[in-house]
C-alpha positions as CSV (number, residue, x, y, z in Angstrom):
1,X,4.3,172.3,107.9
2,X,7.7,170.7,108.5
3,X,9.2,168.9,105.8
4,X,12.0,166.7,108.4
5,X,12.1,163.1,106.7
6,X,11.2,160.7,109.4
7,X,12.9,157.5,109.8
8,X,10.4,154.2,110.8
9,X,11.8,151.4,112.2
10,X,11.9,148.8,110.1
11,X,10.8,144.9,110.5
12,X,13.4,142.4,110.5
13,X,13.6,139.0,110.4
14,X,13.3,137.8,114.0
15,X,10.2,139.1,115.9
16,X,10.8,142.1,118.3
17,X,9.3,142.3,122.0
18,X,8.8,145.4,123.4
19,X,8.5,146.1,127.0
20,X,7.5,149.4,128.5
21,X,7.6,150.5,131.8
22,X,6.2,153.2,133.7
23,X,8.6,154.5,136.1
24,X,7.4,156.1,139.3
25,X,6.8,153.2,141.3
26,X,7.4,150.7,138.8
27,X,11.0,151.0,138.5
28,X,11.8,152.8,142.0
29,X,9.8,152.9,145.1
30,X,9.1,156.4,145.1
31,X,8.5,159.6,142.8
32,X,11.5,160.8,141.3
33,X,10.9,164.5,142.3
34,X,10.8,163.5,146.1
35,X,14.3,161.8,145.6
36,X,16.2,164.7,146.4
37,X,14.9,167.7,144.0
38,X,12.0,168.7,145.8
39,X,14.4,168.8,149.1
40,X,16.7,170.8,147.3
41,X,14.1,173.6,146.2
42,X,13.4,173.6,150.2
43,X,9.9,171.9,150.5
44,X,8.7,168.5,152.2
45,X,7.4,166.1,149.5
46,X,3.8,166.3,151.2
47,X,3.4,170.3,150.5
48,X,5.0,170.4,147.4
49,X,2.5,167.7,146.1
50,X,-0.3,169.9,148.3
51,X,0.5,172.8,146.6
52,X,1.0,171.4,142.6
53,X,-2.7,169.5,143.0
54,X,-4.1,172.6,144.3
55,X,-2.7,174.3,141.5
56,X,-3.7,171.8,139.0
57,X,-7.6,171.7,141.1
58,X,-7.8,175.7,141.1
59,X,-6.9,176.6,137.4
60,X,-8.7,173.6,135.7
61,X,-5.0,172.8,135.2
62,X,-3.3,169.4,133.9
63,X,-1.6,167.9,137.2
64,X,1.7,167.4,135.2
65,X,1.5,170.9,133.8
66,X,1.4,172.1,137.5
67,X,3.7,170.3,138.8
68,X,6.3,171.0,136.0
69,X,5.1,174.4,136.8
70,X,5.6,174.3,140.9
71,X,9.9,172.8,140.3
72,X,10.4,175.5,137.6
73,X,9.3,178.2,140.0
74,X,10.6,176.7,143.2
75,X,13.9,176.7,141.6
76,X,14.3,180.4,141.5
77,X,16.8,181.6,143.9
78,X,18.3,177.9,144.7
79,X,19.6,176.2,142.0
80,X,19.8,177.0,138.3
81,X,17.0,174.9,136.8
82,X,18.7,173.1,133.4
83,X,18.7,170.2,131.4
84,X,21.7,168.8,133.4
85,X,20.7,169.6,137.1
86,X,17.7,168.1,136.8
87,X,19.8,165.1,134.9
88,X,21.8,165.2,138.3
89,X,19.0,164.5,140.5
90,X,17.6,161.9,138.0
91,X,21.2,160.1,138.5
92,X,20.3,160.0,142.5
93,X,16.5,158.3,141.8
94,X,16.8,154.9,143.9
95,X,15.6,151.7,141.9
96,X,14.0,148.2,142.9
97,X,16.4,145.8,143.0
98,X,17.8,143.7,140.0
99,X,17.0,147.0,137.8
100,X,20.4,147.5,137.2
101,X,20.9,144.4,135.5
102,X,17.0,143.7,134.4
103,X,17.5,145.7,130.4
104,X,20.8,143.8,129.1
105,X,19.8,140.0,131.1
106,X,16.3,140.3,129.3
107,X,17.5,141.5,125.9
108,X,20.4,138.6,126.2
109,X,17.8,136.1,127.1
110,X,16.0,137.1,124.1
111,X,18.4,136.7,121.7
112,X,19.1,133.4,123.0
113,X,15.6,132.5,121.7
114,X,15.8,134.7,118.6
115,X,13.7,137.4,119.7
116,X,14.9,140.9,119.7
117,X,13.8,142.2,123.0
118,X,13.6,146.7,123.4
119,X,12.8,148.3,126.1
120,X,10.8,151.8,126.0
121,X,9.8,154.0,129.2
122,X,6.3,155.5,129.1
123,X,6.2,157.8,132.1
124,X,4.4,160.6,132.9
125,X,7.9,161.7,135.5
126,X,10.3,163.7,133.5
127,X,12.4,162.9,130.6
128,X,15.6,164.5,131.6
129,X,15.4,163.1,135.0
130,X,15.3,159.9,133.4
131,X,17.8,160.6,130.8
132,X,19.8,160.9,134.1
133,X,19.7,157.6,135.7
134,X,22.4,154.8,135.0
135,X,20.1,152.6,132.9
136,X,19.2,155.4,130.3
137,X,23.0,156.3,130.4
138,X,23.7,152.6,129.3
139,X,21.5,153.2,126.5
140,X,19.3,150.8,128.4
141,X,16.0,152.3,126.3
142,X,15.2,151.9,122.8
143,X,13.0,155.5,123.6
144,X,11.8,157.4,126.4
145,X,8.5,159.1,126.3
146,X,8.1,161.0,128.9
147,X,7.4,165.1,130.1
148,X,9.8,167.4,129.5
149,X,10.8,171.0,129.1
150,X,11.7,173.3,126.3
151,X,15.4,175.1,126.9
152,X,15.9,178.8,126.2
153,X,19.6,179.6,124.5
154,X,21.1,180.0,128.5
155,X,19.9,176.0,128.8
156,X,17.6,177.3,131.3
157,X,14.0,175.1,131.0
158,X,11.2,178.0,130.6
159,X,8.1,175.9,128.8
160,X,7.0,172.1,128.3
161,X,8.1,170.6,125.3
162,X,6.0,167.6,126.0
163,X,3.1,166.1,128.6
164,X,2.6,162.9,128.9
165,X,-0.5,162.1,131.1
166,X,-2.7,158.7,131.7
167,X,-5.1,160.1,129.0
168,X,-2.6,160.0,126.1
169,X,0.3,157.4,127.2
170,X,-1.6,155.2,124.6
171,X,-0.5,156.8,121.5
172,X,3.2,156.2,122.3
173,X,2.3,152.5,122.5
174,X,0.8,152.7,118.7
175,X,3.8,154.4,117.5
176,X,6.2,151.7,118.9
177,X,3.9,149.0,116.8
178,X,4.1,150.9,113.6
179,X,7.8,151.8,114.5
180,X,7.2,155.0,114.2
181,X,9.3,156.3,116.8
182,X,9.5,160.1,116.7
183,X,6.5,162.2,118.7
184,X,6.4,164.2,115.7
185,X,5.6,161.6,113.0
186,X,2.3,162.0,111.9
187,X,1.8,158.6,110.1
188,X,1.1,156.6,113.4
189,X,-2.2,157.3,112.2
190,X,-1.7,155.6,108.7
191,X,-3.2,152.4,108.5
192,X,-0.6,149.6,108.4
193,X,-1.4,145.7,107.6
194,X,-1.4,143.8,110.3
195,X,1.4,141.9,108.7
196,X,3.4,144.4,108.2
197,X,3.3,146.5,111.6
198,X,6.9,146.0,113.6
199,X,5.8,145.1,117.0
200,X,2.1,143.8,117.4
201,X,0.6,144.3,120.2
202,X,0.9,140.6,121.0
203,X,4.1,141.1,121.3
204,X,4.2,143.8,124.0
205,X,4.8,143.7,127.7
206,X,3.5,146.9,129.8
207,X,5.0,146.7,133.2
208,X,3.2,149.4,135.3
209,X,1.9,150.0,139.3
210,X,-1.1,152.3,139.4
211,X,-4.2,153.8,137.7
212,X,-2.5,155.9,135.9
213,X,-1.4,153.0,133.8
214,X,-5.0,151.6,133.4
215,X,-5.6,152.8,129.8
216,X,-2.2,151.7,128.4
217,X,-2.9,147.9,130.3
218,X,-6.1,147.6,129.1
219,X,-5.0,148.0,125.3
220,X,-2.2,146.2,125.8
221,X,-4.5,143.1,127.4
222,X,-7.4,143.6,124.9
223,X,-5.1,143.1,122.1
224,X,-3.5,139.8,122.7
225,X,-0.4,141.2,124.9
226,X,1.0,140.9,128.4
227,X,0.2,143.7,131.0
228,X,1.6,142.9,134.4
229,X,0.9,144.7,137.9
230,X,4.3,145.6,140.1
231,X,4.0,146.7,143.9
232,X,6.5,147.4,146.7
233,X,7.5,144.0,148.1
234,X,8.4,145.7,151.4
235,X,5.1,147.3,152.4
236,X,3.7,144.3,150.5
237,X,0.3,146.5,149.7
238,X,-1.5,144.7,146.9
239,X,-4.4,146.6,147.1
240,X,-3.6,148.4,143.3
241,X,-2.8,144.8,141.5
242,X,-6.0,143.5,143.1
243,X,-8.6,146.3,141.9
244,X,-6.7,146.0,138.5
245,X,-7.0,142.3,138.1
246,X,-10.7,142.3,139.4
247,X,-10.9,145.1,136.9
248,X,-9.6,143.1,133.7
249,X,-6.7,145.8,133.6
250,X,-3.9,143.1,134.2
251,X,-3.4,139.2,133.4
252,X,-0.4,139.4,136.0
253,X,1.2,140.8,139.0
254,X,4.4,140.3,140.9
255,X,6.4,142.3,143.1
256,X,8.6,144.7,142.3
257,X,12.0,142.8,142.2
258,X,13.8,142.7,139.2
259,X,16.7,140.2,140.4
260,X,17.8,137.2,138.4
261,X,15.3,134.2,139.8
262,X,12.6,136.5,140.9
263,X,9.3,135.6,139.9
264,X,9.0,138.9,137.8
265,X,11.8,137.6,136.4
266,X,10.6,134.4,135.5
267,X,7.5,135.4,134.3
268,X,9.0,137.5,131.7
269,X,11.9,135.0,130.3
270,X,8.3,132.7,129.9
271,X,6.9,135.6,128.0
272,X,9.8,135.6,125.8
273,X,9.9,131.7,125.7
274,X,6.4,131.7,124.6
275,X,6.6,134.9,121.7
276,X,9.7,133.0,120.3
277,X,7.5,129.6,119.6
278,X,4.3,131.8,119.0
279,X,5.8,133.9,115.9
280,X,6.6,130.5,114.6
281,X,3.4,129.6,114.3
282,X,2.5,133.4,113.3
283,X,4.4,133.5,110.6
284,X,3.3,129.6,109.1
285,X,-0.7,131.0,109.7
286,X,0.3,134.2,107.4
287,X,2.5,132.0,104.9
288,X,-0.8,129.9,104.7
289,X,-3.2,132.6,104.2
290,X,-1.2,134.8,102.1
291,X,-1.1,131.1,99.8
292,X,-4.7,130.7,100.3
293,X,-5.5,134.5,99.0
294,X,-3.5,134.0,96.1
295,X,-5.0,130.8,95.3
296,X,-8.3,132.8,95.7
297,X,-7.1,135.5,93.4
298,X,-5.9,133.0,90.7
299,X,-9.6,131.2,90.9
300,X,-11.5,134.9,90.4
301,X,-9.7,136.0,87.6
302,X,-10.1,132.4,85.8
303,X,-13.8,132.8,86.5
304,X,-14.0,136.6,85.0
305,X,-12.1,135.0,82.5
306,X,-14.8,131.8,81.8
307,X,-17.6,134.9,82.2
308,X,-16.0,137.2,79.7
309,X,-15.9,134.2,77.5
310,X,-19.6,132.7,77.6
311,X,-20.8,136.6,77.3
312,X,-18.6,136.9,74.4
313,X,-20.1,133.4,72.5
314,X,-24.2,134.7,73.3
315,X,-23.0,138.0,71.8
316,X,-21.0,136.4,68.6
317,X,-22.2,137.6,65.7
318,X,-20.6,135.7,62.6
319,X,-19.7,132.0,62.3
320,X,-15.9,133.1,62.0
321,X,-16.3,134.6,65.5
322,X,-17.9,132.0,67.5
323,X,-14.9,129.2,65.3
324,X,-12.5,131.5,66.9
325,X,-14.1,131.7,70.4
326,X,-14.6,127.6,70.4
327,X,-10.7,127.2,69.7
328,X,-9.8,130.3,72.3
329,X,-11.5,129.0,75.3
330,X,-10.5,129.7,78.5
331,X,-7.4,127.3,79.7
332,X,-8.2,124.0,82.2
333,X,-12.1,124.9,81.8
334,X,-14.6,122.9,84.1
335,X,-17.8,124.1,83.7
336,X,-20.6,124.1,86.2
337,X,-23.9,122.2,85.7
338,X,-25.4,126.1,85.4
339,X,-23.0,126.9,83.0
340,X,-23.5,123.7,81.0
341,X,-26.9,124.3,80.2
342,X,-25.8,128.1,79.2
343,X,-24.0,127.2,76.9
344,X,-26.8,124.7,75.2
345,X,-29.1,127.6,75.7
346,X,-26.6,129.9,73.6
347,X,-26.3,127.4,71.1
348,X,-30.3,127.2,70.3
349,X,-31.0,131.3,70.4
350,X,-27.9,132.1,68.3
351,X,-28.0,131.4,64.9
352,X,-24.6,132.1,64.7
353,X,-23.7,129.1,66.8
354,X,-26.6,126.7,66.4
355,X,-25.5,126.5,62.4
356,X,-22.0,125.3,62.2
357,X,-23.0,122.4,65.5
358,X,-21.7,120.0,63.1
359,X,-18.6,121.7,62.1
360,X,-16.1,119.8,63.8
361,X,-14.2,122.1,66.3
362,X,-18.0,122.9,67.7
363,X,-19.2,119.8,67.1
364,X,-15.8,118.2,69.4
365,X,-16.8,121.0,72.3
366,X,-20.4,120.8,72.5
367,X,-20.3,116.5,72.4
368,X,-18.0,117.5,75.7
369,X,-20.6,119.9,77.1
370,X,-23.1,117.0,77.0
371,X,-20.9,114.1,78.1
372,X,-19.9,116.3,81.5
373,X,-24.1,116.8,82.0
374,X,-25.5,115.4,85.4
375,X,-28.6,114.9,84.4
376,X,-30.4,115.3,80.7
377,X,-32.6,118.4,79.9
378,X,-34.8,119.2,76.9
379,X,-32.3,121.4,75.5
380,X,-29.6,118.8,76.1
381,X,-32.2,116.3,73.5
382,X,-31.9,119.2,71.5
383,X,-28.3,119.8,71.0
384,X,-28.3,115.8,70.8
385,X,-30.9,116.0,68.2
386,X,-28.8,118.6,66.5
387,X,-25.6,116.7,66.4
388,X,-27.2,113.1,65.1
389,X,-26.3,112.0,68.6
């Protein structure tokens, strides 16, 4: 087992927001493959899709496997199939409009508000393709998980190095609550307090188009954050945001137009506007719980303490004990009505106690007992009759 040190992310003191995207569709109208690589390796976008499904279909295969499969071996003989070609083509992937601008305005508007806003890609497209557009080369994400390949010592790609499908895109959005960042970090499945994780999921924006984003919205949504619905504002076809708002997937959807004034646009700087004031009151509800615990804690150990002591005056066995227990009793006592009339009960079965009642330290305590009583018992008449009261 590796023995790397992982670095988590640590919580600071303004709240962060994290918004993840999916890509394909989300960010740009179209797949990234059929933007220029699938051309490249001589194919039409329609067959090169026919034949990585029917790949995936005949082999019991996963549909990302195959098609990372179908551009590896399609590149054989046309281009050389690396890290930064594919980089290359990602740098060619068309976006909706306003993207280019979308990461720094929303991260200034943020911190205009005091919230620390990071943007993370959750795609199941390819990392380096990614990597390659002029967002991701602004250092526009705070991480992008995404497929990608592994690199032999030539830099040619020859295996997957990671798949990310529908299935587990979730996992990526528990380790950007814990802060646990790297894919390898196996304590994203340590429990944290809720009040100590970095990003709940309140405070989470997923951004996505499609089914295939369906079991990342519908944590997101279950769990107090903001999952929102994009489509393609030319065709205009809402028929994906509809099923997934009938379905409870999404609270939102907008087209796909990231420009300043947009109603995407708007919607998020709310969503900022409204975790800002929210984490306010978040953090007052913890101060006052964390107060009200404490206060809790401080009230149990006084009553061990009051237990401890009435156990230890039944079980006194000598009249210097139970002087010593009358002059040690517990600090700011109160008793109950129930614990009242213990205490008369321990004073007539222990001879211990029930023969110095008129020494004065007892004598002082047990006169309080009596004056604090709601409502007088035989035993109280017979601590009464004891004291010449």
């Amino acid at each position: 087992m590796s023995g790397k040190s992982f670095k988590r992310e640590s919580r600071g003191s303004e709240p962060v927001l994290a918004i993840c995207y999916d890509f394909d569709k989300t960010l740009t109208p179209d797949d990234m493959q059929a933007q220029g690589y699938i051309q490249a390796v001589g194919k039409n976008v329609k067959d090169f899709w026919t034949i990585s499904n029917g790949l995936a279909e005949e082999n019991d295969m996963d549909q990302n496997l195959a098609y990372m499969y179908c551009m590896a071996r399609m590149a054989e003989g046309r281009l050389v199939f690396t890290r930064d070609v594919l980089a290359s083509y990602g740098a060619r992937v068309k976006l909706f409009p306003g993207v280019d601008s979308w990461f720094e305005r929303m991260r200034r508007y943020g911190a205009e508000h005091h919230v620390q806003v990071e943007h993370y890609i959750i795609s199941s497209g390819l990392k380096e393709m990614i990597e390659g557009t002029a967002a991701a080369r602004a250092g526009a994400f705070k991480k992008i998980y995404a497929s990608s390949f592994f690199y032999n010592e030539k830099g040619v790609a020859v295996w997957p190095a990671q798949v990310v499908n529908y299935t587990n895109k979730t996992q990526f959005l528990f380790r950007i609550e814990k802060g646990v960042l790297d894919v390898n970090d196996p304590s994203v499945n340590e429990y944290f307090p809720p009040e100590t994780v970095r990003v709940p999921f309140r405070n989470m924006i997923y951004i996505g188009d499609s089914a295939t984003d369906i079991p990342c919205m519908k944590l997101v949504t279950a769990h107090g954050g903001y999952s929102i619905g994009v489509y393609n504002a030319e065709d205009q076809d809402k028929s994906k945001v509809y099923q997934m708002m009938q379905d409870g997937r999404i609270r939102y959807f907008e087209p796909a137009d990231y420009r300043e004034g947009s109603s995407l646009d708007t919607l998020v700087k709310s969503i900022i506007f409204r975790t800002a004031a929210n984490e306010v009151l978040e953090r007052a509800s913890y101060r006052c719980r964390t107060e009200c615990e404490a206060a809790a804690e401080r009230s149990g150990k006084a009553q061990k303490q009051k237990n401890d002591w009435l156990i230890a005056l039944e079980n006194s066995g000598n009249f210097a004990r139970t002087h010593f227990l009358i002059q040690h009793q517990p600090d700011g006592e109160d008793w109950t009505e129930a614990e009242r009339e213990r205490l008369l009960a321990i004073a007539l079965r222990n001879s211990q106690v029930r023969y110095i009642l008129t020494d004065a330290d007892v004598r002082r305590f047990y006169e309080t007992v009596l004056q604090g009583m709601e409502k007088e018992t035989t035993a109280a008449a017979q601590i009464r009759e004891a004291l010449g009261s």
